[in-house]
C-alpha positions as CSV (number, residue, x, y, z in Angstrom):
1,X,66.1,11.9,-116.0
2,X,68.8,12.0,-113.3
3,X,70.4,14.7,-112.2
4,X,74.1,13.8,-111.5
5,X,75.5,17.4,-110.4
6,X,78.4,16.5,-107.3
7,X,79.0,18.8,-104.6
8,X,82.9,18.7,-104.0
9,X,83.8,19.1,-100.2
10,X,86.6,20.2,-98.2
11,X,87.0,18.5,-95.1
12,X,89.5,20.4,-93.0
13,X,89.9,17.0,-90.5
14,X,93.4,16.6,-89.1
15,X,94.7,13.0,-87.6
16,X,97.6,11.4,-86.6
17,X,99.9,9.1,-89.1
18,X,101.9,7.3,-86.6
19,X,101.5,3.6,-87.7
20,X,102.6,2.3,-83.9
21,X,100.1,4.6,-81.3
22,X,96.6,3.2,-80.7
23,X,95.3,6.8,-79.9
24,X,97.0,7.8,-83.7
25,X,94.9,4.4,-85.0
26,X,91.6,6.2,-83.4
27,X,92.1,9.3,-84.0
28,X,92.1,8.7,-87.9
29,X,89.1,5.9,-87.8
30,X,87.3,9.0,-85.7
31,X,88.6,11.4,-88.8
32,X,87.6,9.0,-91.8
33,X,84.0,8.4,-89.8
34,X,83.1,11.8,-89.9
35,X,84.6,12.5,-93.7
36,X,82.0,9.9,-94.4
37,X,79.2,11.0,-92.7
38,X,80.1,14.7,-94.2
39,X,79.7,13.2,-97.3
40,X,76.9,11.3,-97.0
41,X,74.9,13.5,-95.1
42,X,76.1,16.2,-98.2
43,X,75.8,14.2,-101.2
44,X,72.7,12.3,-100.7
45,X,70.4,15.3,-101.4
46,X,73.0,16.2,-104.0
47,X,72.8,13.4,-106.3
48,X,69.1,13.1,-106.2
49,X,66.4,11.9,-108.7
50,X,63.8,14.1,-110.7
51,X,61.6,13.8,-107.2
52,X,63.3,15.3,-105.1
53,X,65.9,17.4,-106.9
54,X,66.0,20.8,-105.8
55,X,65.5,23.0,-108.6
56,X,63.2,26.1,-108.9
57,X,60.5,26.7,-111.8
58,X,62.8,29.2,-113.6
59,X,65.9,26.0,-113.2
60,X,67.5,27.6,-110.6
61,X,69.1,25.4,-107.7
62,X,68.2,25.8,-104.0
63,X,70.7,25.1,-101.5
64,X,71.0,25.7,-97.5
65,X,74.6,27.4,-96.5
66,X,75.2,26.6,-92.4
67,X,77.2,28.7,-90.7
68,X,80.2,26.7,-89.1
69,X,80.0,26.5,-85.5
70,X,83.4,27.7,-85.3
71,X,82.2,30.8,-87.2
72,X,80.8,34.0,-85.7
73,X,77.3,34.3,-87.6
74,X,78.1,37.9,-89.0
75,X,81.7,36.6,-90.2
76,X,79.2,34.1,-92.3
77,X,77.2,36.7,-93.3
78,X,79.3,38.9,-95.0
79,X,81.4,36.2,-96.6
80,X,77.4,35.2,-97.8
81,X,77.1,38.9,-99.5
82,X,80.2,38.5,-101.3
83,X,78.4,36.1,-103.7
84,X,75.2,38.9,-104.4
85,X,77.0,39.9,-107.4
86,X,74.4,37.8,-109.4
87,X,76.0,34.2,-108.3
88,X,73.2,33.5,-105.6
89,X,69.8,35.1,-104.6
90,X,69.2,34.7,-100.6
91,X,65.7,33.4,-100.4
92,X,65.5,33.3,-96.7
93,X,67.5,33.0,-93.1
94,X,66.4,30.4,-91.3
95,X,67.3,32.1,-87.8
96,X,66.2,28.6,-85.9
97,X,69.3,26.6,-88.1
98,X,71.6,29.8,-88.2
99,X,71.4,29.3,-92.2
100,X,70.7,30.8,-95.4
101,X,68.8,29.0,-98.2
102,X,69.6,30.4,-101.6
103,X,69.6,29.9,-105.3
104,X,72.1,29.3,-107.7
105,X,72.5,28.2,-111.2
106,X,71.3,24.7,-111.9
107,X,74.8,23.8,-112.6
108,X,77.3,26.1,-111.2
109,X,79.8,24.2,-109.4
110,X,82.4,27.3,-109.7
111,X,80.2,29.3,-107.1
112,X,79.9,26.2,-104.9
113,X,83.8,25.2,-104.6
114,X,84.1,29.0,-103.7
115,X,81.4,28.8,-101.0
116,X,83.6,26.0,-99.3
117,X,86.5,27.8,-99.7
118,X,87.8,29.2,-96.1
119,X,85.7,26.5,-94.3
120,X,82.7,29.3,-93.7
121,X,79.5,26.5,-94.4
122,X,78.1,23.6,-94.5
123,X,76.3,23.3,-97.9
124,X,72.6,21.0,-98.4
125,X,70.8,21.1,-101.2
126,X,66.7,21.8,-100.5
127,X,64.4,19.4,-100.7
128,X,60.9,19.5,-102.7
129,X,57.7,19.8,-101.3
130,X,54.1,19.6,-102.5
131,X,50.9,19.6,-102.1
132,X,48.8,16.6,-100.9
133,X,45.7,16.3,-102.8
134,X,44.7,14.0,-105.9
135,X,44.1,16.5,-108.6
136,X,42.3,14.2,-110.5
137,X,39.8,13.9,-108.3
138,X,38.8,17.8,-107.9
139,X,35.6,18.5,-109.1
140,X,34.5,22.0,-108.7
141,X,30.7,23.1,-108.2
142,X,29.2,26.6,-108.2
143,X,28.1,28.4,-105.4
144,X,24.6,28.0,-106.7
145,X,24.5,24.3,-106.6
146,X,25.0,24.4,-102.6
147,X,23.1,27.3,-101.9
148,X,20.0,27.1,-104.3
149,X,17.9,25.6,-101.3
150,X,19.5,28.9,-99.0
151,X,20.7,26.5,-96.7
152,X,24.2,25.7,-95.4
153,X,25.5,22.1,-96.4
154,X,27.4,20.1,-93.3
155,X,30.8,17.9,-95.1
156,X,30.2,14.6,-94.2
157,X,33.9,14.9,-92.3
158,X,31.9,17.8,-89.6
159,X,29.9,15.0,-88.7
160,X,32.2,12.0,-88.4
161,X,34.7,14.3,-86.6
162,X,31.9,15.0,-84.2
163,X,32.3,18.7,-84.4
164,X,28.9,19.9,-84.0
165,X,28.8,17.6,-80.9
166,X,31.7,19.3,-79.8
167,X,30.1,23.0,-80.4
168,X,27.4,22.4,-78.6
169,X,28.9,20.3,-74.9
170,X,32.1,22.1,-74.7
171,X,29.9,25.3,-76.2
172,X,33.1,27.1,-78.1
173,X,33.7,26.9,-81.9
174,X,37.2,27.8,-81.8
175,X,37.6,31.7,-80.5
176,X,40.4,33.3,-79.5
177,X,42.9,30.1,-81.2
178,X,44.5,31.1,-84.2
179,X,45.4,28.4,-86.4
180,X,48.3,28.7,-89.2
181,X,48.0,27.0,-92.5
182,X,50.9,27.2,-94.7
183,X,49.9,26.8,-98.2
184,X,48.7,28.1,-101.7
185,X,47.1,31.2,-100.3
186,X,43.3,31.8,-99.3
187,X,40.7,33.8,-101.6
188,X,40.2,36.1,-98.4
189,X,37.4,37.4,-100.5
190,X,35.2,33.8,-100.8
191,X,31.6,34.5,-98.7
192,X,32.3,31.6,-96.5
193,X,35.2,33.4,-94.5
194,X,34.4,35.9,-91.8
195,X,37.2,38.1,-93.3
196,X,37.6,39.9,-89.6
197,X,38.8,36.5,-88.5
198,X,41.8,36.3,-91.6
199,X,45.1,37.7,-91.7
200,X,48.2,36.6,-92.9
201,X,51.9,37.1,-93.7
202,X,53.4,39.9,-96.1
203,X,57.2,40.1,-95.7
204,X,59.9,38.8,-98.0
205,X,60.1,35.1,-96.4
206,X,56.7,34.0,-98.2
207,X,54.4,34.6,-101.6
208,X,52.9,37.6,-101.8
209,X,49.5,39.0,-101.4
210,X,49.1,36.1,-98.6
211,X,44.9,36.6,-99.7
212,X,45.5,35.0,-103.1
213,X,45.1,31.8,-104.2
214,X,45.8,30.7,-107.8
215,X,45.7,27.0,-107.3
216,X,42.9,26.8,-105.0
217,X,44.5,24.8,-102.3
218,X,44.7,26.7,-99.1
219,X,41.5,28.0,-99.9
220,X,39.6,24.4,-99.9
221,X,42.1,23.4,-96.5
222,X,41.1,26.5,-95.0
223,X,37.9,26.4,-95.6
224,X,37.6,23.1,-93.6
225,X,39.4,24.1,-90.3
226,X,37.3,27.5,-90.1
227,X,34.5,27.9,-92.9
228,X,31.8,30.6,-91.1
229,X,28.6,29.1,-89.3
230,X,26.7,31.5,-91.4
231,X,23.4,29.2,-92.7
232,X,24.9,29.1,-96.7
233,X,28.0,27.6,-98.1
234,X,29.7,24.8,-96.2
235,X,30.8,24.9,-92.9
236,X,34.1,24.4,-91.1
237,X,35.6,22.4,-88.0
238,X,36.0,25.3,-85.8
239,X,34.2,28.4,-87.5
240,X,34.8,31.0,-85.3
241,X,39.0,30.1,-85.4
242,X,41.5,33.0,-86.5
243,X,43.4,31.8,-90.2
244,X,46.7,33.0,-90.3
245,X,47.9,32.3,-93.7
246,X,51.4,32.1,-95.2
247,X,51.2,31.4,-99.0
248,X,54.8,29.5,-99.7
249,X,54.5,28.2,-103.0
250,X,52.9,30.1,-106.6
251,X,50.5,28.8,-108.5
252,X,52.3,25.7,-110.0
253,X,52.9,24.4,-106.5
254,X,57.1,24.6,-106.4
255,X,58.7,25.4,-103.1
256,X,60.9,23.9,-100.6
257,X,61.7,22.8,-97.1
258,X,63.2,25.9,-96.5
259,X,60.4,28.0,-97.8
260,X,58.0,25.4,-94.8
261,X,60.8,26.4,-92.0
262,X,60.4,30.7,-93.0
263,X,57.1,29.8,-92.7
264,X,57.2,27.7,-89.2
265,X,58.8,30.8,-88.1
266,X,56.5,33.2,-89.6
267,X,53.3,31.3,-87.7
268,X,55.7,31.5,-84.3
269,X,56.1,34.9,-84.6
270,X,52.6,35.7,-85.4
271,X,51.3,34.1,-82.1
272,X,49.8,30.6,-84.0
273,X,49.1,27.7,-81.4
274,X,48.7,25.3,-84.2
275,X,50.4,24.9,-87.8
276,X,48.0,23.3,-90.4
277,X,50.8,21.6,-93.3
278,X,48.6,19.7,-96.5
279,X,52.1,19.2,-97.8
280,X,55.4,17.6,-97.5
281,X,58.0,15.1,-99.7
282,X,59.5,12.1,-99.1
283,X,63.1,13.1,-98.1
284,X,64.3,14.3,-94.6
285,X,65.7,18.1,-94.1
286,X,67.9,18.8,-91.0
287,X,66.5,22.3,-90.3
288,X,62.5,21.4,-90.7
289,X,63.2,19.0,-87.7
290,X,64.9,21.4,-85.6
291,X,61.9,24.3,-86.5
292,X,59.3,21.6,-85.4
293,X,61.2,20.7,-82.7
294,X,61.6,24.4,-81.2
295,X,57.9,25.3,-81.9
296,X,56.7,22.3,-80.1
297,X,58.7,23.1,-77.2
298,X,57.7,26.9,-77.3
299,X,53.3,25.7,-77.1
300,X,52.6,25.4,-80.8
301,X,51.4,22.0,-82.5
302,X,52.2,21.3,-86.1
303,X,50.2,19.1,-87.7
304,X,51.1,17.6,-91.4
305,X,49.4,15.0,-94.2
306,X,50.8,11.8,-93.9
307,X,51.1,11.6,-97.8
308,X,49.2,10.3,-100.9
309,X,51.6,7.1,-102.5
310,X,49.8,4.7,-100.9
311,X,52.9,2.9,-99.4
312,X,54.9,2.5,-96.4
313,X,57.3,5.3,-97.2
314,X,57.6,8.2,-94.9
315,X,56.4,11.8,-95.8
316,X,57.8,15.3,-94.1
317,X,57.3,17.1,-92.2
318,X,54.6,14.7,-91.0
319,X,57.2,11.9,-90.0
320,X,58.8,14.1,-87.6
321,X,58.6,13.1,-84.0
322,X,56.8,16.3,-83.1
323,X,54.7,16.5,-85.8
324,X,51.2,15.0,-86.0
325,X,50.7,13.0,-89.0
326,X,47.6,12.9,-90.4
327,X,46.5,9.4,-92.6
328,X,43.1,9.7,-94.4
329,X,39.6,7.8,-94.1
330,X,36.4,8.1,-96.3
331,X,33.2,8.3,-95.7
332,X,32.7,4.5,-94.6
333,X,35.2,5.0,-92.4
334,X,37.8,3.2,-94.4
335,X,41.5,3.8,-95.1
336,X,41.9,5.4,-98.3
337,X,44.1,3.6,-100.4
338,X,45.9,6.6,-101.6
339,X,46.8,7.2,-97.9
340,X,50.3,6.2,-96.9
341,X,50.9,4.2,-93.8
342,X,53.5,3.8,-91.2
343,X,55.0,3.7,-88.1
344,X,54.9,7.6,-88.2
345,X,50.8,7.6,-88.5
346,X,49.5,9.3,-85.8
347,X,46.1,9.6,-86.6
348,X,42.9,9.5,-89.4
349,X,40.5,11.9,-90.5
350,X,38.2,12.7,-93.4
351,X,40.0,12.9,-96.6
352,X,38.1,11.3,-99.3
353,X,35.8,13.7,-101.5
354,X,35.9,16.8,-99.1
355,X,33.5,19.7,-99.8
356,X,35.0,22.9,-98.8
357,X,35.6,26.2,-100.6
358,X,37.4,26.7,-104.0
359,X,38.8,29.9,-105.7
360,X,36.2,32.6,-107.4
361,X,33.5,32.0,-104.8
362,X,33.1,27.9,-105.7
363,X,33.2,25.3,-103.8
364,X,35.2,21.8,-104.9
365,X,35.3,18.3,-103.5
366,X,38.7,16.7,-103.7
367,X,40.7,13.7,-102.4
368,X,44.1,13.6,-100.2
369,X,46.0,13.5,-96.8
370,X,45.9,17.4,-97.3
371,X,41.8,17.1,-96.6
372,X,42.4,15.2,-93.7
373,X,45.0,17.5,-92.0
374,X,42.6,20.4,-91.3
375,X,40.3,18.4,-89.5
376,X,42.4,17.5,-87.0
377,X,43.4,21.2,-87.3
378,X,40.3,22.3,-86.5
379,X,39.7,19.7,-83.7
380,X,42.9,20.9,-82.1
381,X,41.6,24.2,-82.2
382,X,38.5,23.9,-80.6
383,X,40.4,22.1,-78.0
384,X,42.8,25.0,-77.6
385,X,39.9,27.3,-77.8
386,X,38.5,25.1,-74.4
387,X,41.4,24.7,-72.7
388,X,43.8,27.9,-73.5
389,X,45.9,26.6,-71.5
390,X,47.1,22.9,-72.9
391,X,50.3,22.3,-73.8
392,X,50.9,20.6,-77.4
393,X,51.6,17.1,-76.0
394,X,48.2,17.5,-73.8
395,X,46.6,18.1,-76.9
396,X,48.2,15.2,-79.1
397,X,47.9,13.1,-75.9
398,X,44.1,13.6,-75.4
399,X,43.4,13.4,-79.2
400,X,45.0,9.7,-79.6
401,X,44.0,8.3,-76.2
402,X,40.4,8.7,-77.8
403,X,40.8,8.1,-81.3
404,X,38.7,5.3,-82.2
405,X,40.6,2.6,-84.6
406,X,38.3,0.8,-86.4
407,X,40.5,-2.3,-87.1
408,X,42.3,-2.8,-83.8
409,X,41.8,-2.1,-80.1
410,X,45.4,0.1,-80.6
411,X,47.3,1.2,-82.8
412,X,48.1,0.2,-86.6
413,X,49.9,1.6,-89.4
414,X,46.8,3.1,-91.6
415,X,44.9,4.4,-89.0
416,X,47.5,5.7,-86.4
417,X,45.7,5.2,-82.8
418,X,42.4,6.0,-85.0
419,X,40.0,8.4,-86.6
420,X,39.7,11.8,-84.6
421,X,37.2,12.6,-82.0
422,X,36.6,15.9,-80.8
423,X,33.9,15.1,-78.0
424,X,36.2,12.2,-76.9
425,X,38.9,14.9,-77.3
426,X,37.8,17.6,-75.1
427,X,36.4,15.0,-72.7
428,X,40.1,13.8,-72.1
429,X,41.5,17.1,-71.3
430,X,38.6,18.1,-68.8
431,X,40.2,16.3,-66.1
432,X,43.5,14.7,-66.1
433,X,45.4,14.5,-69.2
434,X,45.9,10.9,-70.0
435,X,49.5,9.8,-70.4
436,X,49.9,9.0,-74.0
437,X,50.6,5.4,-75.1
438,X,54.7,5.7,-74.5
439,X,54.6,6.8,-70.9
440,X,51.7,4.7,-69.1
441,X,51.2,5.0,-65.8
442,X,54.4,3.9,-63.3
443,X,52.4,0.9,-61.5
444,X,50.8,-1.7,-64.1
445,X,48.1,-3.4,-63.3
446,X,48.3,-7.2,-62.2
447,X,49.2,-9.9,-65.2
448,X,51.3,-6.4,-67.0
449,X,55.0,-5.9,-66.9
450,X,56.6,-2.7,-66.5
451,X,58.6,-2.3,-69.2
452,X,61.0,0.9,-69.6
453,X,63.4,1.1,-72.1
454,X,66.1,4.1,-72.2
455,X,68.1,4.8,-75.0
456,X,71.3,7.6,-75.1
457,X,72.2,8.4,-79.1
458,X,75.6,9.2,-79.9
459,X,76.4,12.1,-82.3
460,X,74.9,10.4,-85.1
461,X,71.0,10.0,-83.5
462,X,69.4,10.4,-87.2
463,X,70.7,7.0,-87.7
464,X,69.4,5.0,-85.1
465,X,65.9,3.4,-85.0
466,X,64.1,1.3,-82.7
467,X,60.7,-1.5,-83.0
468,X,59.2,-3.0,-79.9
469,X,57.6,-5.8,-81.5
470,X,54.7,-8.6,-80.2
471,X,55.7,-11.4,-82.1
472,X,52.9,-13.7,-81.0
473,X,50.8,-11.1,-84.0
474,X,53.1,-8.9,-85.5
475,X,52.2,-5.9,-84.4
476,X,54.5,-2.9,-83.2
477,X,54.0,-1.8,-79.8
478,X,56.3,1.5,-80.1
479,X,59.1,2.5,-82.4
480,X,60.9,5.6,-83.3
481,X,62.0,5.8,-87.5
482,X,65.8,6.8,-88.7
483,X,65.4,10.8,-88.5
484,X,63.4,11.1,-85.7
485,X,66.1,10.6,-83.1
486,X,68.4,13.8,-81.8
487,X,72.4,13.4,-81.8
488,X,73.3,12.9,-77.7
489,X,69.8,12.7,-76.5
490,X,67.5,10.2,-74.4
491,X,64.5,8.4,-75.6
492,X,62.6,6.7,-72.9
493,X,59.9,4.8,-73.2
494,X,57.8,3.0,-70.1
495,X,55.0,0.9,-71.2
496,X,52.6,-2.3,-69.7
497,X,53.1,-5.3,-71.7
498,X,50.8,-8.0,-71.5
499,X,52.5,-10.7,-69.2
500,X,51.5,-13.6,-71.3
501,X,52.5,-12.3,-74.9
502,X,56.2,-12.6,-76.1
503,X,58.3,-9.8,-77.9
504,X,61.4,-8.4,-79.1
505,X,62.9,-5.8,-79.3
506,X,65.0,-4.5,-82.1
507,X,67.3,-1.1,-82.2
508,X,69.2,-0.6,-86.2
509,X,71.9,2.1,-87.1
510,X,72.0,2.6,-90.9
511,X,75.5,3.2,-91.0
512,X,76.5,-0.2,-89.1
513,X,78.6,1.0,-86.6
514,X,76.2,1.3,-83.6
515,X,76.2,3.9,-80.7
516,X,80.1,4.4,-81.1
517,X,81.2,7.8,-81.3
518,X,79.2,10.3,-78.5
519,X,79.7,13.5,-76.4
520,X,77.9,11.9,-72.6
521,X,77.2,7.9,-72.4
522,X,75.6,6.2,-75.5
523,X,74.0,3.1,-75.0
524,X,70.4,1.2,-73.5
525,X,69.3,0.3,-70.5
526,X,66.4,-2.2,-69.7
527,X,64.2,-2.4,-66.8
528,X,61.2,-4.5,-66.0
529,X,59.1,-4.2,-63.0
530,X,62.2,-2.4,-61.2
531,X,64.8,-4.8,-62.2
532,X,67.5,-3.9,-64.3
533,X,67.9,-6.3,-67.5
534,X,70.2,-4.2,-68.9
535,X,72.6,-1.1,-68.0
536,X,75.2,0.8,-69.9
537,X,74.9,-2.0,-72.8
538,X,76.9,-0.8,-75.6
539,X,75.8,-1.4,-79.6
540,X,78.2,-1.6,-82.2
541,X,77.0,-3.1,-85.3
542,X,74.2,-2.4,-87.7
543,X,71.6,-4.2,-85.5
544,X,71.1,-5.8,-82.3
545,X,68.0,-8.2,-81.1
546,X,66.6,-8.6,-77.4
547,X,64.3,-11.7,-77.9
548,X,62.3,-13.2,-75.3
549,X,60.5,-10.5,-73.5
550,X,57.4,-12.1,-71.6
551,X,56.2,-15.5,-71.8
552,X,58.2,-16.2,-74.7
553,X,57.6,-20.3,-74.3
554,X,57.6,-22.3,-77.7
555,X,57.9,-19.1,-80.0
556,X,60.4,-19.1,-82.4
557,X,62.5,-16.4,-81.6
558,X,65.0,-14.4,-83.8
559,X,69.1,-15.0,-82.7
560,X,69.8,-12.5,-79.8
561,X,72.2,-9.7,-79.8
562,X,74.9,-9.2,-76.9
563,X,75.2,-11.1,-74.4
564,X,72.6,-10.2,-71.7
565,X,73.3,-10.0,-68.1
566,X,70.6,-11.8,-65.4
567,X,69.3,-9.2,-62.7
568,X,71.1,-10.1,-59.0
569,X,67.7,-10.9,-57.9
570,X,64.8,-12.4,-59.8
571,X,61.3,-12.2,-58.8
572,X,60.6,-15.5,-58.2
573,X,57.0,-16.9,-56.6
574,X,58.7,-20.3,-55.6
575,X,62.0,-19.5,-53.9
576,X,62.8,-23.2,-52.7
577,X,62.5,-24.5,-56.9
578,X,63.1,-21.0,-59.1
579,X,62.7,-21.9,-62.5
580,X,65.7,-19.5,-64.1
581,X,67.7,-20.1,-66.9
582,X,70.8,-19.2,-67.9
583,X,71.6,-16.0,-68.9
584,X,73.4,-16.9,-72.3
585,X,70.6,-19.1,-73.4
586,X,67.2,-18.5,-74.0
587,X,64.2,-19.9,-71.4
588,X,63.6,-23.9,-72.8
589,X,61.5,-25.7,-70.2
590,X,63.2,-29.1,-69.2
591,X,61.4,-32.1,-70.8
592,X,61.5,-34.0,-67.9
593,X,60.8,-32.1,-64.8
594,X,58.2,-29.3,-66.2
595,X,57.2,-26.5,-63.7
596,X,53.4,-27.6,-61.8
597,X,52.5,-24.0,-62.5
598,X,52.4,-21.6,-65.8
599,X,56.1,-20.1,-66.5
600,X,56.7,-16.6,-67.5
601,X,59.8,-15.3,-68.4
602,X,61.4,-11.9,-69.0
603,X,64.8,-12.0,-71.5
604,X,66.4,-14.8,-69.9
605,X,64.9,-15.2,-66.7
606,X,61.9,-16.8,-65.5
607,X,59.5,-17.7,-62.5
608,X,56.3,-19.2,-62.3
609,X,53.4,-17.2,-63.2
């Protein structure tokens, strides 16, 4: 069933009416833009379907209230308390956001128009999250039937991981790191914990007791970043690692993006260096990108399941840009069907019949993205645990420099960069850090062109997306997804491209009207092998398309977008005969007088090879 409630908003936007003054005429196409991206960016999660509508168990509504940024917070504030009469419950403050997220009748659009009255807030609704497990695929086991033989059995995922490898070269386990899994809970009582290495939250921003777990869950995630070494039982990634456990969501498995951003907080705030998310939901929240954002930044690495529809679609918090998404694998090392895939896919792990602990002392094996995530969880910890002092990207640099993708010598969309490696892992961060993929090294090596690509957003970055495409197979070399961009930031990317493949690249703004409205200088530059293609290019439409990057001869190339300015000078091997074309059309060798040796060609300009 739909659910067609409509959030009426006030825009307070004031423009000029003169018919005659070109600044009047901009002003109100400036006004009407943002109207309609207020709208949009409002009624969108508004007017939502049965999956994502935000609507609590007891058929309450959750929504986020913003403070203006005209507004002093505390003016917000008390105007918020006004409405504790019984018309809204504050469920949390989101101090990252400056926001509340609270709950109000399903249906009550009276308390809503008075909320906008006076211009105090922007109003979202939530968004849904849930777990990320196949439930039909749990099938529970007694403690007797692993420990009848009083031995400890080893998951199948310990041993592809490589984590006993791991244990005994790098000789840690995972002390001293303390790894945050927001969740369902954890029976803190199951024999498989070493209960003097659990702790969790208790304060009004999560479920209470945080050692509870009706649904079973956390316990089964937890279980594989940090079951104990202790000769019964299973055993975990990184056994002697600290859980910190925030239980967001009861025993039915309802909550929120607001209830994962208290929680992001509530792991910052307890001293976490990693956040372990089996969860997320296929639409996009504002503030969980920010959270992620800020933790990243501040030394802690959140890592997320990828999601279980088996499609293309995106899943969040995983599809964040600073968020590792985690795709599953079974045992054969295959992609598991159920495991989405896409340009947001990090990386693979184990995630096809798990063992791993259960509620009421059991153990369960069970299928999903949420049984890969803390793997890589507990990788990351034992990698914290051996070098205390690497920074989140060292970490998510070293783990997918050394993932190993069973399909492709890179990257692809159902493995990521591959299935996790914690030898390979810990290897890469004993020396130098490699670059990740995006920011190779500044000198390419011979037959490669240096490639860098910078692009400014414009107060709308959410919309804007980018592909880097070889078009001789298909695949994408580097891309960034609508969401993951900030409003009036820089995205650079510098990579080697193979001199002798051909490829395009591709940048899209969902609304159709380009970089066209932002604070410094929107727009692209384009540089290869220290020539500048490209400088200050503006984009105004829906999408542009810069064909013929490389040696782009006799492929079929898509139609280009703006007109492309030739560099001043060209490198050129034969200066007395420089093959070049023109910079309006693309490189076409002449039928008659063919270059003696191979052309290559960059955009529109070639030489011989």
């Amino acid at each position: 069933m739909k659910l067609l409630w409509t959030l009426v908003l006030v825009s307070q936007l004031v423009s000029s009416t003169s018919a005659t003054s070109s600044s009047s005429t901009s002003s109100a196409a400036s006004d009407e833009k943002e109207r309609n991206h207020l709208r949009r960016q409002r009624k969108t999660q508004v007017i939502e379907d049965e999956v994502t509508a935000s609507v609590q168990a007891d058929g309450r509504r959750r929504i986020v209230l913003h403070c203006q940024p005209n507004k002093v917070h505390q003016v917000c504030l008390n105007r918020l308390k006004e409405f504790e009469d019984g018309r809204l419950e504050i469920i949390h403050k989101l101090h990252e956001s400056q926001a509340w997220a609270v709950s109000i009748g399903e249906s009550d659009e009276a308390t809503i128009k008075a909320l906008e009255e006076g211009d105090f807030f922007d109003i979202e609704s939530d968004v849904i999250r849930r777990p990320m497990y196949i439930p039909e695929s749990l099938q529970i086991e007694t403690g007797r039937n692993l420990q009848f033989w009083n031995r400890q059995d080893v998951p199948y995922g310990i041993e592809m991981v490589k984590a006993q490898q791991a244990w005994e070269k790098f000789n840690t386990k995972g002390a001293g790191v303390k790894v945050c899994v927001v969740d369902t809970g954890i029976l803190g009582s199951h024999e498989d914990f070493n209960t003097n290495k659990l702790s969790g939250y208790s304060g009004r921003e999560a479920v209470t007791p945080w050692d509870r777990d009706g649904n079973g869950h956390g316990t089964h995630v937890s279980g594989t970043i940090a079951a104990a070494d202790n000769d019964s039982g299973v055993v975990g990634v990184a056994p002697d690692a600290e859980i910190y456990t925030v239980r967001i969501f009861d025993n039915r498995g309802d909550f929120f993006g607001s209830d994962v951003v208290a929680a992001a907080e509530a792991c910052r705030d307890a001293g976490a260096q990693i956040i372990s998310m089996s969860l997320g939901g296929p639409s996009y929240q504002g503030d969980e990108k920010r959270i992620f954002d800020a933790l990243f930044d501040q030394g802690i690495l959140p890592i997320a399941a990828a999601g279980n529809d088996g499609d293309d679609d995106y899943s969040f918090p995983a599809s964040y840009a600073r968020v590792m998404s985690v795709a599953a694998v079974n045992s054969n090392r295959n992609h598991a069907s159920f495991s989405q895939y896409n340009d947001r896919v990090d990386i693979a792990a184990p995630g096809v019949n798990v063992r791993s602990c259960w509620n009421n002392g059991r153990y369960s094996s069970i299928s999903g993205t949420s049984m890969a995530t803390p793997h890589v969880s507990g990788v990351a910890a034992l990698m914290k645990s051996y070098k205390p002092n690497a920074t989140p990207q060292e970490l998510f640099n070293a783990m997918i420099n050394t993932a190993v993708n069973p399909n492709t010598n890179g990257r692809d969309d159902k493995y990521g960069h591959g299935i996790i490696n914690a030898v390979a892992a810990m290897d890469a961060l004993d020396g130098n850090t490699p670059d990740a993929p995006t920011s190779p090294p500044q000198n390419c090596p011979q037959g490669k062109i240096n490639f860098q690509f910078t692009l400014r957003t414009d107060d709308y970055g959410y919309e804007t997306s980018w592909e880097l495409k070889d078009v001789s197979n298909g695949r994408v070399v580097e891309s960034r997804a609508e969401g993951s961009l900030g409003n009036n930031a820089n995205d650079d990317l510098q990579v080697c491209l193979n001199g002798n493949a051909c490829y395009t690249l591709t940048i899209q703004d969902s609304y159709g009207d380009g970089l066209c409205c932002g604070q410094g200088n929107p727009g692209y530059d384009i540089v290869a092998d220290g020539q500048v293609l490209q400088q200050n290019q503006e984009f105004l439409s829906s999408v542009v398309t810069i064909p013929g990057i490389g040696n782009c001869d006799g492929v079929n190339l898509p139609p280009t977008g703006p007109p492309v300015s030739s560099p001043t000078n060209p490198p050129v091997s034969n200066p007395t005969n420089p093959p070049v074309s023109p910079p309006t059309q693309p490189p076409v060798p002449s039928p008659t007088s063919p270059p003696e040796n191979e052309e290559c060609c960059f955009l529109f300009w070639c030489w011989s090879c």
